[in-house]
mmCIF file of the N, C-alpha and C atoms, coordinates in Angstrom:
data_MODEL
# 
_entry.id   MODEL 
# 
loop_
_atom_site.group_PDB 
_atom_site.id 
_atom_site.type_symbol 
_atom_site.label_atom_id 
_atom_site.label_alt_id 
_atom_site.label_comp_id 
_atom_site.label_asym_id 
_atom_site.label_entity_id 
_atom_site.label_seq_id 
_atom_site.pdbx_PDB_ins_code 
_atom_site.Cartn_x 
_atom_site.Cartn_y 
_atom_site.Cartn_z 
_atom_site.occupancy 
_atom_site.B_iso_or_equiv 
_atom_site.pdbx_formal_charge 
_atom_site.auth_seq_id 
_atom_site.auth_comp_id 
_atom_site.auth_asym_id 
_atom_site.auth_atom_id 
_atom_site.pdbx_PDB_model_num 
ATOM 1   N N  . UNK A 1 1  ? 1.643   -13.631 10.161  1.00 0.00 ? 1  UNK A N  1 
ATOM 2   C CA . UNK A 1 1  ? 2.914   -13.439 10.818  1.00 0.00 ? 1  UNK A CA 1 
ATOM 3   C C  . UNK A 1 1  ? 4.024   -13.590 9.780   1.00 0.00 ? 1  UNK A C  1 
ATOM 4   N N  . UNK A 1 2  ? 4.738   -12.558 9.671   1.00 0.00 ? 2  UNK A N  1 
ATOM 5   C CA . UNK A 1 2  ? 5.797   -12.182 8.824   1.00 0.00 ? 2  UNK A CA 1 
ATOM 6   C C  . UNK A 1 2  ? 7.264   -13.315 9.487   1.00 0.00 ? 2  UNK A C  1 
ATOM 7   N N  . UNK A 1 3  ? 7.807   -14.472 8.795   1.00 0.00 ? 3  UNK A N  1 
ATOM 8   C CA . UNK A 1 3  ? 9.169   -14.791 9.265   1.00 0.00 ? 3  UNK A CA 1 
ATOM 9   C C  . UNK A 1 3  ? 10.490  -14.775 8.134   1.00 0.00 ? 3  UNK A C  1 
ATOM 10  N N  . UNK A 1 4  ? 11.134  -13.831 8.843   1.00 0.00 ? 4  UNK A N  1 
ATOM 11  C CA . UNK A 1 4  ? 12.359  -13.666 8.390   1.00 0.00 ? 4  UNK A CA 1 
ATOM 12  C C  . UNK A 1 4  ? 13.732  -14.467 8.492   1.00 0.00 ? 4  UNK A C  1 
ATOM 13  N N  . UNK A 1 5  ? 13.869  -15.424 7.505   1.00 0.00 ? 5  UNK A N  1 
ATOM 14  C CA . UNK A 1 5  ? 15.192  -16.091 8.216   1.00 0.00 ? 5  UNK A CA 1 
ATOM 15  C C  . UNK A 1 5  ? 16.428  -15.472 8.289   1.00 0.00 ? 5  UNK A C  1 
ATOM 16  N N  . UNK A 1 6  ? 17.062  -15.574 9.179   1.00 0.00 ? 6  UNK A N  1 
ATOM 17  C CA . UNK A 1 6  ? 18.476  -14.734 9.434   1.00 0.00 ? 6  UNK A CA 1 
ATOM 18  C C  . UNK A 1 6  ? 19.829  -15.502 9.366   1.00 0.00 ? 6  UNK A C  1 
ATOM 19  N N  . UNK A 1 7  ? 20.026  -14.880 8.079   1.00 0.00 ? 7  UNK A N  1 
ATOM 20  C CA . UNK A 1 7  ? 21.381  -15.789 7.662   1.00 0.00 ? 7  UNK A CA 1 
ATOM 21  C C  . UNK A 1 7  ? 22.749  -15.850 8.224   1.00 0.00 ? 7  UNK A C  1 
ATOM 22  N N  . UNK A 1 8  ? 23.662  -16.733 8.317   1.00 0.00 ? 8  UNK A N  1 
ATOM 23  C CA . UNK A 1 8  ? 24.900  -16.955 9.225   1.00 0.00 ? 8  UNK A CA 1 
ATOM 24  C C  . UNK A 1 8  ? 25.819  -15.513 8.971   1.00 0.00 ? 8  UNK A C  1 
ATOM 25  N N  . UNK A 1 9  ? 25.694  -14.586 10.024  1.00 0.00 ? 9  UNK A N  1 
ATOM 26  C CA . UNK A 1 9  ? 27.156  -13.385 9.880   1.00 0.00 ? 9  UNK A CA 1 
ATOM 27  C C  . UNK A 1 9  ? 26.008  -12.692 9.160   1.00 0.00 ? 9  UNK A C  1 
ATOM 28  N N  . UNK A 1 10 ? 24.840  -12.313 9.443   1.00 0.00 ? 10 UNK A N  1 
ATOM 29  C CA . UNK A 1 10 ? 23.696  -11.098 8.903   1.00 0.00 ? 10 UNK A CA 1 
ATOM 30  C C  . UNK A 1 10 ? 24.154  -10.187 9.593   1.00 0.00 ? 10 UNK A C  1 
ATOM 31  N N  . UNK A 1 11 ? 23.863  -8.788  9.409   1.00 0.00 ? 11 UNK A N  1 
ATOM 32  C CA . UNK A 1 11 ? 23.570  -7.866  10.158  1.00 0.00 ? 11 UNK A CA 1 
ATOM 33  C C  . UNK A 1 11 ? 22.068  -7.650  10.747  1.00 0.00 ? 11 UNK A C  1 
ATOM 34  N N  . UNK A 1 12 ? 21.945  -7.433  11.824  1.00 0.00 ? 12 UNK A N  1 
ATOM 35  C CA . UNK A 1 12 ? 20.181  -7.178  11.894  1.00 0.00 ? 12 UNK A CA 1 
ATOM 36  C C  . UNK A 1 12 ? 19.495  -5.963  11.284  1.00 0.00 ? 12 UNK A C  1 
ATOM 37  N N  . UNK A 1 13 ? 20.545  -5.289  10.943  1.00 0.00 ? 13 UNK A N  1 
ATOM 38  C CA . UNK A 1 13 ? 19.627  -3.890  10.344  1.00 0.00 ? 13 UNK A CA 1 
ATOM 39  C C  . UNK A 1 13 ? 19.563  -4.585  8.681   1.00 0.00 ? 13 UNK A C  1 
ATOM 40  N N  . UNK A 1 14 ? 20.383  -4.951  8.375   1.00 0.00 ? 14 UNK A N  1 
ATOM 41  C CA . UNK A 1 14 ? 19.679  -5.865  6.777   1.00 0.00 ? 14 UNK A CA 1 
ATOM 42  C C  . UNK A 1 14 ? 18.603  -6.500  6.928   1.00 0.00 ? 14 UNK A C  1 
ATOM 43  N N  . UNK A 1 15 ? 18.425  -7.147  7.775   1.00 0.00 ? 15 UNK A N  1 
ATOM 44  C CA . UNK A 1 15 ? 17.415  -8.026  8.285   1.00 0.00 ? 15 UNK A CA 1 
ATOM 45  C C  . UNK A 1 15 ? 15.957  -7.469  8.689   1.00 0.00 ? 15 UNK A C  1 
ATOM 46  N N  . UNK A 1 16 ? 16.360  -6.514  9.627   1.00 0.00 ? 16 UNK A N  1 
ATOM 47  C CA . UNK A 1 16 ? 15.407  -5.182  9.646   1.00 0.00 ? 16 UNK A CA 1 
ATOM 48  C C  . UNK A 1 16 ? 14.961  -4.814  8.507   1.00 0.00 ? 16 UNK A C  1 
ATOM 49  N N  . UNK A 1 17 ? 15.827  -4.623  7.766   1.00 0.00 ? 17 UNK A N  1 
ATOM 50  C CA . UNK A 1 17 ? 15.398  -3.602  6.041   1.00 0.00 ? 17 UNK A CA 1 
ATOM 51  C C  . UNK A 1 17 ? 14.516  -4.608  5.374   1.00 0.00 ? 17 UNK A C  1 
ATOM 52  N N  . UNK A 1 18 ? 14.802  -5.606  5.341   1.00 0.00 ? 18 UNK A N  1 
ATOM 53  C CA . UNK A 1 18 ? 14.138  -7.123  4.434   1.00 0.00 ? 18 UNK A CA 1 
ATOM 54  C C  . UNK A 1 18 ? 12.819  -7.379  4.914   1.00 0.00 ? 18 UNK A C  1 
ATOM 55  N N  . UNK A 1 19 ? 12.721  -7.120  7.044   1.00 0.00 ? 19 UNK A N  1 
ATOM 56  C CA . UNK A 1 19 ? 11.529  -7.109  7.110   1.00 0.00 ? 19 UNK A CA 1 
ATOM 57  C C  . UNK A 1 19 ? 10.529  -6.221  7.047   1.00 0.00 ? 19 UNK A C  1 
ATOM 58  N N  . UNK A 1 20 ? 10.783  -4.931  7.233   1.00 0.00 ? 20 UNK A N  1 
ATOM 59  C CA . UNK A 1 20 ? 10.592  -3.874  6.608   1.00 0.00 ? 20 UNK A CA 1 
ATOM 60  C C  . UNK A 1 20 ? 9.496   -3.810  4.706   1.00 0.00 ? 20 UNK A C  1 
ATOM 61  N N  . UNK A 1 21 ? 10.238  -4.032  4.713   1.00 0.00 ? 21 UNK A N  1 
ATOM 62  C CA . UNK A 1 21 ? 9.987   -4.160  2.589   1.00 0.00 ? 21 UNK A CA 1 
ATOM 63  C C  . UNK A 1 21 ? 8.898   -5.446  2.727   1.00 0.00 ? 21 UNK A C  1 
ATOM 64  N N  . UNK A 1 22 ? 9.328   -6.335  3.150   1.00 0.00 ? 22 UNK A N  1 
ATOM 65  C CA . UNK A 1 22 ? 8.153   -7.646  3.332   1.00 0.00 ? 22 UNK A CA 1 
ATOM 66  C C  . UNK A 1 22 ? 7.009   -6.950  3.902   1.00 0.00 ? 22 UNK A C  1 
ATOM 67  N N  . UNK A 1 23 ? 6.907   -6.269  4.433   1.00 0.00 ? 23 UNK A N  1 
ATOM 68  C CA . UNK A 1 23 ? 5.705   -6.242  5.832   1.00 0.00 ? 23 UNK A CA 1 
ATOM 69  C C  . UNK A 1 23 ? 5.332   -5.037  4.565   1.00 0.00 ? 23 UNK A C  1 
ATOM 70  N N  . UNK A 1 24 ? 5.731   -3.968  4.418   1.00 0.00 ? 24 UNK A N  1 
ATOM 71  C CA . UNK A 1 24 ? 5.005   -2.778  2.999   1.00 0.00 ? 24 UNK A CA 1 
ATOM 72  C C  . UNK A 1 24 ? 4.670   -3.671  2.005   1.00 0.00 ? 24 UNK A C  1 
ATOM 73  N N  . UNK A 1 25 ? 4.855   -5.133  1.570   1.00 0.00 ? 25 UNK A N  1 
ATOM 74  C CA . UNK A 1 25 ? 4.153   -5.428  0.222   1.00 0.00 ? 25 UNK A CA 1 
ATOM 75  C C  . UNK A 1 25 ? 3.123   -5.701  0.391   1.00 0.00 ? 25 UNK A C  1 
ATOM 76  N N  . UNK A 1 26 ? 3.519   -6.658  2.057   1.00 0.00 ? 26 UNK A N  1 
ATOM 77  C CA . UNK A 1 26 ? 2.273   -7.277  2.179   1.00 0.00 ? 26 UNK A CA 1 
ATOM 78  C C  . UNK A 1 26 ? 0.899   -6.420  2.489   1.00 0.00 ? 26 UNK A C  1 
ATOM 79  N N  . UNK A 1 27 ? 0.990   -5.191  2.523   1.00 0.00 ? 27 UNK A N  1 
ATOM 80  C CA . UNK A 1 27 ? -0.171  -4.585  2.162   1.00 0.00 ? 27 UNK A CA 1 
ATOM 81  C C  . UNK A 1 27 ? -0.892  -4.239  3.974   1.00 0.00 ? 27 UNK A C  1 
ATOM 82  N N  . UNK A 1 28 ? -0.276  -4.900  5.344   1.00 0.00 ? 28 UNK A N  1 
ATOM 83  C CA . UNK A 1 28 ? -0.778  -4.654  6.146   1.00 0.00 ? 28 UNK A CA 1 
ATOM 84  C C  . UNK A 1 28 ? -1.055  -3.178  6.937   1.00 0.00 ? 28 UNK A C  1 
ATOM 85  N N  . UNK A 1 29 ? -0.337  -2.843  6.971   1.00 0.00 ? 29 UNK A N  1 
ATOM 86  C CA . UNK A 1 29 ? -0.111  -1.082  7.341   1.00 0.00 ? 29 UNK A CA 1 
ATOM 87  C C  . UNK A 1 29 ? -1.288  -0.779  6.380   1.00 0.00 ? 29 UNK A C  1 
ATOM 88  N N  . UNK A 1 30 ? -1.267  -0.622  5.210   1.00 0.00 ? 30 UNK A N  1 
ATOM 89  C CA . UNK A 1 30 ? -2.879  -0.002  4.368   1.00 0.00 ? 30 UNK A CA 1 
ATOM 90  C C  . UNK A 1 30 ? -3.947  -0.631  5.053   1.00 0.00 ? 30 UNK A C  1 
ATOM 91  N N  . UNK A 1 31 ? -3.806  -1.631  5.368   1.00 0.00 ? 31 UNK A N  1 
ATOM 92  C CA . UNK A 1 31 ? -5.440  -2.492  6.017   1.00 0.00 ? 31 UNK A CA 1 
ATOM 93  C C  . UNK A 1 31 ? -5.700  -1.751  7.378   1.00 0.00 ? 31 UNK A C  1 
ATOM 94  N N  . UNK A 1 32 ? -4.571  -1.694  8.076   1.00 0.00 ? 32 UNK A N  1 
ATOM 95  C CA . UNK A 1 32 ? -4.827  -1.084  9.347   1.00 0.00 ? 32 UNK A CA 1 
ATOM 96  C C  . UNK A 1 32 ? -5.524  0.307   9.093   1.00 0.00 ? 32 UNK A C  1 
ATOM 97  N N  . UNK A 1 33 ? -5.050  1.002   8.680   1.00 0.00 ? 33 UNK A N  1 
ATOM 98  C CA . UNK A 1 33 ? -4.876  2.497   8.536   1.00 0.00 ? 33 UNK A CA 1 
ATOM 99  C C  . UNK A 1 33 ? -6.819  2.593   7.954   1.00 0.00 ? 33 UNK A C  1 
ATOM 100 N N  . UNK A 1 34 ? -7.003  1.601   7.195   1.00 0.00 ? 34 UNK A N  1 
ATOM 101 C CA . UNK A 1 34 ? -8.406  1.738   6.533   1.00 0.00 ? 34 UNK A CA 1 
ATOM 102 C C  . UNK A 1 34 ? -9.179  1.086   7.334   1.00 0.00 ? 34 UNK A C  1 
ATOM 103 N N  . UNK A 1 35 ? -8.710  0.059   8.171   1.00 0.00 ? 35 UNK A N  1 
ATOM 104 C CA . UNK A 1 35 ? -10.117 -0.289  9.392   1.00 0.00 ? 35 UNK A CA 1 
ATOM 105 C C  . UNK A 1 35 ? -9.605  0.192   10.546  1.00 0.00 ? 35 UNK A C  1 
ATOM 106 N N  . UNK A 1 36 ? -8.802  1.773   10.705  1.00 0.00 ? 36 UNK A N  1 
ATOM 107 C CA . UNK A 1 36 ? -8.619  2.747   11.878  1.00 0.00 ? 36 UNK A CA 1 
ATOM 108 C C  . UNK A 1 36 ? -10.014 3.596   11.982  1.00 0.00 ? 36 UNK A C  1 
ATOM 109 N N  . UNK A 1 37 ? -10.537 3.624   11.104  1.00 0.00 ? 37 UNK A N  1 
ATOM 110 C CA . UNK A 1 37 ? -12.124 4.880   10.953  1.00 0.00 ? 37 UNK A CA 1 
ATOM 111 C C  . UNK A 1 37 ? -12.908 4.249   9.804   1.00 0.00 ? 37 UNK A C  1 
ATOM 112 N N  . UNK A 1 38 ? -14.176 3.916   10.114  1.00 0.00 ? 38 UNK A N  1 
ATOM 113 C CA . UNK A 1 38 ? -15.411 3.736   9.058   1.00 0.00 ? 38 UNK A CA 1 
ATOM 114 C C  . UNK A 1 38 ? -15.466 4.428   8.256   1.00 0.00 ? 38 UNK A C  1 
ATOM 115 N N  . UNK A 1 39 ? -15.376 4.240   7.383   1.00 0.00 ? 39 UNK A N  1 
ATOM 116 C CA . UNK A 1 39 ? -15.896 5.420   5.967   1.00 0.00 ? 39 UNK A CA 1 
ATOM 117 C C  . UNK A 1 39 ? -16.774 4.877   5.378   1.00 0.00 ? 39 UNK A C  1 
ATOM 118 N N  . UNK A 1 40 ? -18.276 5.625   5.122   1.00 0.00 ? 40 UNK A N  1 
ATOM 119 C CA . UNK A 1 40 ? -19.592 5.387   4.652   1.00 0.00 ? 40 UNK A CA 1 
ATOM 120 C C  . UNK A 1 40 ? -19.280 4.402   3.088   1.00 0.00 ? 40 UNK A C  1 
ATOM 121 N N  . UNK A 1 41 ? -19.841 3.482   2.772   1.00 0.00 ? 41 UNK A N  1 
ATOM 122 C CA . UNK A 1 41 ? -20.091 2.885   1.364   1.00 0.00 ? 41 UNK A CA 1 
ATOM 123 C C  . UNK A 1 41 ? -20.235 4.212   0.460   1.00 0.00 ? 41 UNK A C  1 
ATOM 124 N N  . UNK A 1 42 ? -20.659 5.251   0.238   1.00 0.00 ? 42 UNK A N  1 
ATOM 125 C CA . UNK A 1 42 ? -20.613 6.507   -0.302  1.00 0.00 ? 42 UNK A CA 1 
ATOM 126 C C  . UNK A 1 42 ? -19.255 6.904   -0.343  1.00 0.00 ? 42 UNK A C  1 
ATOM 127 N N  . UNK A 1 43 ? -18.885 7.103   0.382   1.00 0.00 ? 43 UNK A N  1 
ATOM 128 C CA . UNK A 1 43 ? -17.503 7.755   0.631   1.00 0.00 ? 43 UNK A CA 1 
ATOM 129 C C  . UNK A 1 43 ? -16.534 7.318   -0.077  1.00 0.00 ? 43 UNK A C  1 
ATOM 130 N N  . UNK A 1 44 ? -16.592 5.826   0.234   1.00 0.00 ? 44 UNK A N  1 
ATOM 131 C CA . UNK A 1 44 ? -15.721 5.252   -0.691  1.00 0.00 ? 44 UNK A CA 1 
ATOM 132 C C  . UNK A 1 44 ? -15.935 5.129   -2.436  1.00 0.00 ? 44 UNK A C  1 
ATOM 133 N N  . UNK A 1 45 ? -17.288 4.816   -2.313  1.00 0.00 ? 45 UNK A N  1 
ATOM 134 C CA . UNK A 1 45 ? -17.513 5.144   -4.326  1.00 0.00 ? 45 UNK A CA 1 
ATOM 135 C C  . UNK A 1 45 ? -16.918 6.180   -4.583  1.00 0.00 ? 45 UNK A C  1 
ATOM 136 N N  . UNK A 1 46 ? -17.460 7.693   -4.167  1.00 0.00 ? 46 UNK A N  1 
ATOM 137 C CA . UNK A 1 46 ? -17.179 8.989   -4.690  1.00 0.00 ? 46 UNK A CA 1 
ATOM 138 C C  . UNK A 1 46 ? -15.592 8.162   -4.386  1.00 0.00 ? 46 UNK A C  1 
ATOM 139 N N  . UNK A 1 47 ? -15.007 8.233   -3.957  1.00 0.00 ? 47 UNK A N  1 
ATOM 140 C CA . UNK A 1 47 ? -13.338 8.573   -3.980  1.00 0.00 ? 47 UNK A CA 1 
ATOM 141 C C  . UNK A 1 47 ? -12.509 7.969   -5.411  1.00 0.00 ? 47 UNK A C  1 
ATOM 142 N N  . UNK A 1 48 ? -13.461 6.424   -5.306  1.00 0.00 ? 48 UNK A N  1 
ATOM 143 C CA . UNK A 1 48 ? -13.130 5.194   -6.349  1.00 0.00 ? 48 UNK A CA 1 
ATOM 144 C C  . UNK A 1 48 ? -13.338 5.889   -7.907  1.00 0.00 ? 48 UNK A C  1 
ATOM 145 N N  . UNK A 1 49 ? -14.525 6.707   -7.644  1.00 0.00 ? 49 UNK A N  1 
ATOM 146 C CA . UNK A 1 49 ? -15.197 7.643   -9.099  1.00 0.00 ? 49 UNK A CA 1 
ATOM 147 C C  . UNK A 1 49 ? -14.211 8.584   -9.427  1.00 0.00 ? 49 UNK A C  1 
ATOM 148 N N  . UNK A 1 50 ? -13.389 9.677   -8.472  1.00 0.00 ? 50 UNK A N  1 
ATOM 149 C CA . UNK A 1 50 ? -12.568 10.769  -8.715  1.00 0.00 ? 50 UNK A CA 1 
ATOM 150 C C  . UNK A 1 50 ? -11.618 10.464  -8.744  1.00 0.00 ? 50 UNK A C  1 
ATOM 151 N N  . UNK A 1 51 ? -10.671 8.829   -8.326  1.00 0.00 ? 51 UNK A N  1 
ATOM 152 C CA . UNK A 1 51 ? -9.609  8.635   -8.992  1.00 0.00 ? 51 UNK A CA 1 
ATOM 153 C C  . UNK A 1 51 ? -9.886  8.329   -10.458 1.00 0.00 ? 51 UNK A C  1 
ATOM 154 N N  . UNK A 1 52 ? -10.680 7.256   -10.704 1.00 0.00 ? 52 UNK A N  1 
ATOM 155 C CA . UNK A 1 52 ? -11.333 7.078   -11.948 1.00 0.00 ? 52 UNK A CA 1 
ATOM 156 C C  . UNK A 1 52 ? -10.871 8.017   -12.888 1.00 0.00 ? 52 UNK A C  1 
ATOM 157 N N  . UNK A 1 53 ? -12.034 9.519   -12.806 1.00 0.00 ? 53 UNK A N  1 
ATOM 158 C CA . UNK A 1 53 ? -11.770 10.805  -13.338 1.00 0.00 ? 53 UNK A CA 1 
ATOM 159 C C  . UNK A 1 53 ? -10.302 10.677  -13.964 1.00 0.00 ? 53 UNK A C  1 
ATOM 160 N N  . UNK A 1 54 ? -9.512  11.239  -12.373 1.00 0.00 ? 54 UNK A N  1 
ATOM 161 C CA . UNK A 1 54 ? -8.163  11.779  -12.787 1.00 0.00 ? 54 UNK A CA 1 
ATOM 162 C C  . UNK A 1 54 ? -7.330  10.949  -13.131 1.00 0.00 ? 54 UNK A C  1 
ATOM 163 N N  . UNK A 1 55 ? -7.449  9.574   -13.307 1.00 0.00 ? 55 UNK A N  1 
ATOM 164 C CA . UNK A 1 55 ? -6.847  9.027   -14.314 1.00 0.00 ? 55 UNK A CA 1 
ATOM 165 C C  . UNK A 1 55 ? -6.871  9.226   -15.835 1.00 0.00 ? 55 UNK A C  1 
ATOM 166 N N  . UNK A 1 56 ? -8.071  8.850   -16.190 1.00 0.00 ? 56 UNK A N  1 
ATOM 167 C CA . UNK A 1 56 ? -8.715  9.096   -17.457 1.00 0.00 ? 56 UNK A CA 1 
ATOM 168 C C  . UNK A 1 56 ? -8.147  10.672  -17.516 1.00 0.00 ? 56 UNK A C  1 
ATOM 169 N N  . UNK A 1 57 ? -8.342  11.741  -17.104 1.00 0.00 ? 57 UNK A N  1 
ATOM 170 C CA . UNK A 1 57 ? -7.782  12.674  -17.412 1.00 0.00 ? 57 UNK A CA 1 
ATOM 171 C C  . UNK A 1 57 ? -6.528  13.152  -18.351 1.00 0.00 ? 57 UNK A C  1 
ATOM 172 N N  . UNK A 1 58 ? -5.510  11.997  -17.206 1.00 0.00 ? 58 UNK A N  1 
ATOM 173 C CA . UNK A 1 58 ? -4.284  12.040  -17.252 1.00 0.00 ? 58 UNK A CA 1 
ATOM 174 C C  . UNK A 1 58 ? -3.718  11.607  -18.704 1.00 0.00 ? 58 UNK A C  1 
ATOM 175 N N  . UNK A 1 59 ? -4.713  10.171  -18.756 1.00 0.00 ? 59 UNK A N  1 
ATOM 176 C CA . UNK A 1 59 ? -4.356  9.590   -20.292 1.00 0.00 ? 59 UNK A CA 1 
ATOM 177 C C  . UNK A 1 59 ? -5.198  10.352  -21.499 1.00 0.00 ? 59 UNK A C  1 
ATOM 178 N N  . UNK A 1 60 ? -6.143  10.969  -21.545 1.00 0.00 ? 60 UNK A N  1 
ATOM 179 C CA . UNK A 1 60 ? -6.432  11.508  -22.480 1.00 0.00 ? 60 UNK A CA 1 
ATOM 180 C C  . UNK A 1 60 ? -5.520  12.651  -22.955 1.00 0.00 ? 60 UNK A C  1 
ATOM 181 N N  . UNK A 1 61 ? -5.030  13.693  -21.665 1.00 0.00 ? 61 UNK A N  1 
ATOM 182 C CA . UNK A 1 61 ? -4.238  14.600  -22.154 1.00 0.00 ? 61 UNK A CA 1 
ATOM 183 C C  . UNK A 1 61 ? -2.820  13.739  -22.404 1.00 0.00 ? 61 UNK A C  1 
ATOM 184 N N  . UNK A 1 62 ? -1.765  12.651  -22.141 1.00 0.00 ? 62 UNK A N  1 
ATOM 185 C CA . UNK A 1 62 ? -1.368  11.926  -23.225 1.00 0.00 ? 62 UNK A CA 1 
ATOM 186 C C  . UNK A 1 62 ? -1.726  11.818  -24.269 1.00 0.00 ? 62 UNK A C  1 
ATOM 187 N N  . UNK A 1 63 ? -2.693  11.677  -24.783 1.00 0.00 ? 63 UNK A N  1 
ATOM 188 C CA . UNK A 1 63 ? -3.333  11.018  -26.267 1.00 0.00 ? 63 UNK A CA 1 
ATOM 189 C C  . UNK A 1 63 ? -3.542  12.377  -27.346 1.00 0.00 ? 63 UNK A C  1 
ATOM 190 N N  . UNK A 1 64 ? -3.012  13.348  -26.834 1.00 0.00 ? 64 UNK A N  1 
ATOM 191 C CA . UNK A 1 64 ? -3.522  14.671  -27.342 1.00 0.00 ? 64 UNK A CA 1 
ATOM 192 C C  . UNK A 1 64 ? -2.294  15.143  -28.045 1.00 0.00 ? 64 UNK A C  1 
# 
């Protein structure tokens, strides 16, 4: 549980925005979204492998 203290003469949409930004670091929205549908132990390697790839990609053609 996310608490936001709300300072004397805040606006709530600042307050909004602050909780907002708190609640995206904390990473919950990604957790949801990834235990919304099973994805096979496979599924997830291959994906983990082809970012892998296109990273390495990315920095080699840097290095060139």
């Amino acid at each position: 549980m996310l608490i936001i203290p709300i300072k004397e003469g805040e606006h709530i949409d600042r307050a909004l925005k602050r909780y907002k930004r708190k609640f995206d670091r904390t990473g919950a929205k990604r957790q949801l979204q990834m235990r919304k549908q099973y994805n096979k132990p496979s599924i997830l390697r291959r994906a983990q492998v082809q970012k892998a790839h296109y990273i390495q990609s990315i920095r080699d053609a840097e290095n060139i």
